[in-house]
N, C-alpha and C positions, 0 to 999 in steps of 0.2 A: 345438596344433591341427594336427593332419594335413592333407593335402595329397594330391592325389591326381594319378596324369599325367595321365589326361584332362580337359582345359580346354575351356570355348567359346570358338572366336574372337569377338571384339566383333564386334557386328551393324552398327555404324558400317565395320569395316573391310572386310568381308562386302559390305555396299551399295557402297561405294566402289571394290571389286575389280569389282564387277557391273555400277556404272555405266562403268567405264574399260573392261571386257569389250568392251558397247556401242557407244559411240563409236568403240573402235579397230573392228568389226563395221560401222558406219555409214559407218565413213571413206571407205568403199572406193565409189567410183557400180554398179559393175556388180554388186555387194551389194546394192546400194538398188535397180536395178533388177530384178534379180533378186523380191526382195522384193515389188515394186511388180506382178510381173506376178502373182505367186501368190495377193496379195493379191483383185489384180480378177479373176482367173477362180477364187475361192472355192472351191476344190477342188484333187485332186491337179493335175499339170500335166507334163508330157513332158519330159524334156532338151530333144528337138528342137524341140519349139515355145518354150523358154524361149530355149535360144540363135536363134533367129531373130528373136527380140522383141529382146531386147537388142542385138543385134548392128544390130536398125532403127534404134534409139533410138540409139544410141553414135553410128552414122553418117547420123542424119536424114535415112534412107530408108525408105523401105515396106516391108513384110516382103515381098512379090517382087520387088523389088528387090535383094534381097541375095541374091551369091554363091554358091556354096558355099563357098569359101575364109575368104567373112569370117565366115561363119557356123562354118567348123569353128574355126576360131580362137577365138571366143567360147565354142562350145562344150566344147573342148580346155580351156581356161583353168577354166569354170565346173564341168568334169567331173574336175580336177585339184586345182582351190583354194579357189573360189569357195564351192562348195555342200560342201566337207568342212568346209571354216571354219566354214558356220552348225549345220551337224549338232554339230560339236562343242560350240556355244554354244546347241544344246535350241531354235533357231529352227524348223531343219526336220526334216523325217523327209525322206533319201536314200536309195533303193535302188538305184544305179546306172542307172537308170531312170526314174524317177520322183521328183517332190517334192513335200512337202505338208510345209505351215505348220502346227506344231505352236500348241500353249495360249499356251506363251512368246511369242511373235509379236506377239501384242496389245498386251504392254507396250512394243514398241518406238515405239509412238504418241507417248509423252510424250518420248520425246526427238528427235523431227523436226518441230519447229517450222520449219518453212522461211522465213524472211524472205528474199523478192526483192529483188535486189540493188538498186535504187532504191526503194526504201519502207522507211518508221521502223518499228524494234521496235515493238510493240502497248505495252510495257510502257513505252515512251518517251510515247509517243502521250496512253497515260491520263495519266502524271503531269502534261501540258502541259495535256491537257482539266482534270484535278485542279484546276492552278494557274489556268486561264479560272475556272472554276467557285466559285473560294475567293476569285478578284478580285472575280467579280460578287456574291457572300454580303455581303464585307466591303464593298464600298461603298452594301449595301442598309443594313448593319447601322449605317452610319456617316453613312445618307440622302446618299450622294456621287452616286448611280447614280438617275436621273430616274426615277420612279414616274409621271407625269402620263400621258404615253401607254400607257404599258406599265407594271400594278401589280404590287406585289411577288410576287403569286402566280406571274402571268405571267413574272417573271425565274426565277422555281425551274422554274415548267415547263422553259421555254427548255433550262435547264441539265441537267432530268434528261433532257430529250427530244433533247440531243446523246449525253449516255450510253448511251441507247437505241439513237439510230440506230449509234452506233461500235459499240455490242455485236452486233448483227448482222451490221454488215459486219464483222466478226472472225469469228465463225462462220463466217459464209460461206467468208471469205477460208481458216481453219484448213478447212475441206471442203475446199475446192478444188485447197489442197497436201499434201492425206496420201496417203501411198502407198497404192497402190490405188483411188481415186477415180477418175481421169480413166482417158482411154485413155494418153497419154502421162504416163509421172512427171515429176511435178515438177521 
């Protein structure tokens, strides 16, 4: 059997190059805010207004508020590292000038799950609701759990009408922290 030099790389190791691209690309805030502003003004967007925006958010002040110094700073930085980084990872389109969020951009949604720092993982959250939910199954199933005020139907509502309400406030909650959304990033 022949053999030939051109081979595919595995698509496993390919996604895994891609996803570790990301992360190390995410790692960085002024990346993410960066990102965050280009997002909410949906269009191309200025050096100068991107570094005045970040440079507010970095130091929780108002964009007249800020300097010029702190403002060249940021934008020194983002005009030197910042924005050739994501160019080079097909985030944005850079012209020295100007930036605009390419196609690629979209997918970075799925990996900025933001959990604030006092609040449980969602995915923690459902397997507790899970285990509520499989308490109250099993003690209907076992008549351990009182039907007399409340019938059995009424205990599955209960229970799907917690999953309900949590699925919404997860929504909400995943809106409220993706970049782009608010005026301030996450």
């Amino acid at each position: 059997m022949a053999t030939t030099s051109e081979s595919k790389p595995a698509t496993g190791q390919d996604d895994q190059s891609r996803e570790g691209e990301i992360f190390d690309l995410l790692s960085n805030q002024r990346r993410r805010y960066a990102i965050h502003y280009c997002k909410r003004e949906d269009g191309p967007v200025t050096l100068g207004d991107l570094a005045e925006h970040v440079a507010a958010w970095e130091l929780e002040k108002e964009v007249e508020e800020i300097t010029s110094a702190e403002r060249k700073r940021v934008y020194t930085s983002l005009q030197q590292t910042h924005l050739p980084t994501l160019e080079r990872a097909d985030v944005i389109e850079f012209d020295d000038r100007t930036i605009e969020l390419t196609d690629e951009a979209a997918e970075l949604d799925v990996y900025l799950d933001i959990v604030p720092g006092d609040s449980v993982p969602w995915g923690v959250y459902y397997l507790g609701l899970s285990a509520v939910g499989a308490v109250v199954m099993a003690g209907l199933w076992l008549e351990v759990v009182p039907t007399e005020p409340i019938p059995k139907l009424g205990w599955a509502t209960l229970v799907f009408a917690l999953f309900a309400v949590s699925s919404i406030a997860h929504v909400m909650q995943n809106r409220r922290m993706r970049l782009g959304e608010l005026e301030r990033p996450p």
